[in-house]
C-alpha positions in Angstrom: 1.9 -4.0 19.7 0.4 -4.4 16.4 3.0 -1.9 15.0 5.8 -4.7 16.6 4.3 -7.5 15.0 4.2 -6.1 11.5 7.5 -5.0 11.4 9.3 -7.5 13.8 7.3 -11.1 13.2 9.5 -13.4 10.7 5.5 -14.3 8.5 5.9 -14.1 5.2 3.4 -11.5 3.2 3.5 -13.6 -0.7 2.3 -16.4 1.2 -0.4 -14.7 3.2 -1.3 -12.8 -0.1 -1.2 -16.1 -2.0 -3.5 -18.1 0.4 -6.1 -14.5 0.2 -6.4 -14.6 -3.3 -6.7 -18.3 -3.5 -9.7 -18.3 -1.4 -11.1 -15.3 -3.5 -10.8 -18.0 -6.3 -12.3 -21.3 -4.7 -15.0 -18.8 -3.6 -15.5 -18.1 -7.3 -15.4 -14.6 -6.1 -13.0 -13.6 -8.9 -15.5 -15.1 -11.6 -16.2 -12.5 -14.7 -14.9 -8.6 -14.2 -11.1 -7.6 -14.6 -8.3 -5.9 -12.9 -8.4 -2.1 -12.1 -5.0 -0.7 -11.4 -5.7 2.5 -9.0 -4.5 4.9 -6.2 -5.5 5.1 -2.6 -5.4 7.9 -0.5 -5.1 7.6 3.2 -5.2 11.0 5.5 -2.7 11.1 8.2 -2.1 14.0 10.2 1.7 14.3 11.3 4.0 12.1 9.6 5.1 9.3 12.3 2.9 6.7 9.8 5.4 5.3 7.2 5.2 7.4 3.9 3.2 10.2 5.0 3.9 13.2 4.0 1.9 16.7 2.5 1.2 15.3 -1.0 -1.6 15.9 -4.0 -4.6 14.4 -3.0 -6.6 13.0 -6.3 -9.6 12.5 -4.5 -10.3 16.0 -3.0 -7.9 17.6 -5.7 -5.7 19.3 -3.4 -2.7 18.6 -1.1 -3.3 17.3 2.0 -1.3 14.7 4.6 -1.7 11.3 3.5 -0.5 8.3 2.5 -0.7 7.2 -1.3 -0.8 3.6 -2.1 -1.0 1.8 -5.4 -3.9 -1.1 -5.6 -4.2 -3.6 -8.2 -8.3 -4.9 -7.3 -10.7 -7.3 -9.4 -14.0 -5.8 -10.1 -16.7 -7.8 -10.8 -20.4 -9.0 -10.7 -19.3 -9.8 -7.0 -18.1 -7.0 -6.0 -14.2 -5.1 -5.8 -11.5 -7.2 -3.9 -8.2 -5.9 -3.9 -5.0 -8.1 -5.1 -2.1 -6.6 -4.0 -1.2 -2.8 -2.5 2.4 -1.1 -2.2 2.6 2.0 -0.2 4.0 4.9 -2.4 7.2 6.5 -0.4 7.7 9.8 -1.7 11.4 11.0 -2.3 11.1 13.7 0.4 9.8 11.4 3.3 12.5 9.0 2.2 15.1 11.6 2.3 14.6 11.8 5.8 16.7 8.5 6.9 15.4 8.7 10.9 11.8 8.4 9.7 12.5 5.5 7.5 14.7 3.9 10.3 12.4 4.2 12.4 10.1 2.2 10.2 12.2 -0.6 10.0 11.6 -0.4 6.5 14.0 -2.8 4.3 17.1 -1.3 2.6 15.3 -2.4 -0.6 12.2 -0.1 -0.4 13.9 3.1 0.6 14.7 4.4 -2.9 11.8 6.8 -4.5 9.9 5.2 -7.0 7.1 6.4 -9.2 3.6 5.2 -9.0 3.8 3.6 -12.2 6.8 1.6 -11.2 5.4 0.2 -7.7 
């Protein structure tokens, strides 16, 4: 169900995103620090999650099945919130079109892109 509403509901993610960090700024959470751009790893087993695939795993140096996602987060005297994350789709999970139909994921998002480009 939650899988459904993710990919089927017509809400709008910049706006969500945009109310999120808003709040982190009335709360003055957002006061001192700067922006850390950085990778997250998420382990999957199998590869029905989108973008999951056997892929180098910076945290535990080796390959493993995960996801990879790039985070831009503030860091500061009140602690790490993160701003925005795009999930990295590499070109081999992408090449397989049933996976990525399945998905529902937009026409938009299924070239491969480098890390430093999402």
């Amino acid at each position: 169900a939650l899988h459904n509403f993710l990919t089927q509901s017509p809400w709008d993610d910049r706006r969500l995103l945009a109310a999120y960090r808003a709040a982190l700024l009335d709360a003055g959470l957002l006061d001192g620090g700067g922006w850390v751009v950085h990778d997250l790893t998420l382990p999957r087993r199998g590869r029905k999650a989108v973008g999951a695939f056997r892929q180098f795993d910076r945290r535990t140096g080796r390959k493993a099945g995960c996801q990879l996602a790039v985070a831009v987060s503030h860091v500061g005297p009140a602690g790490a919130f993160p701003l925005t994350v795009r999930l990295y789709l590499p070109g081999g999970w992408l090449r397989d079109a049933t996976d990525a139909e399945r998905a529902a994921l937009p026409e938009a998002v299924r070239e491969p892109r480098t890390k430093a480009a999402l």
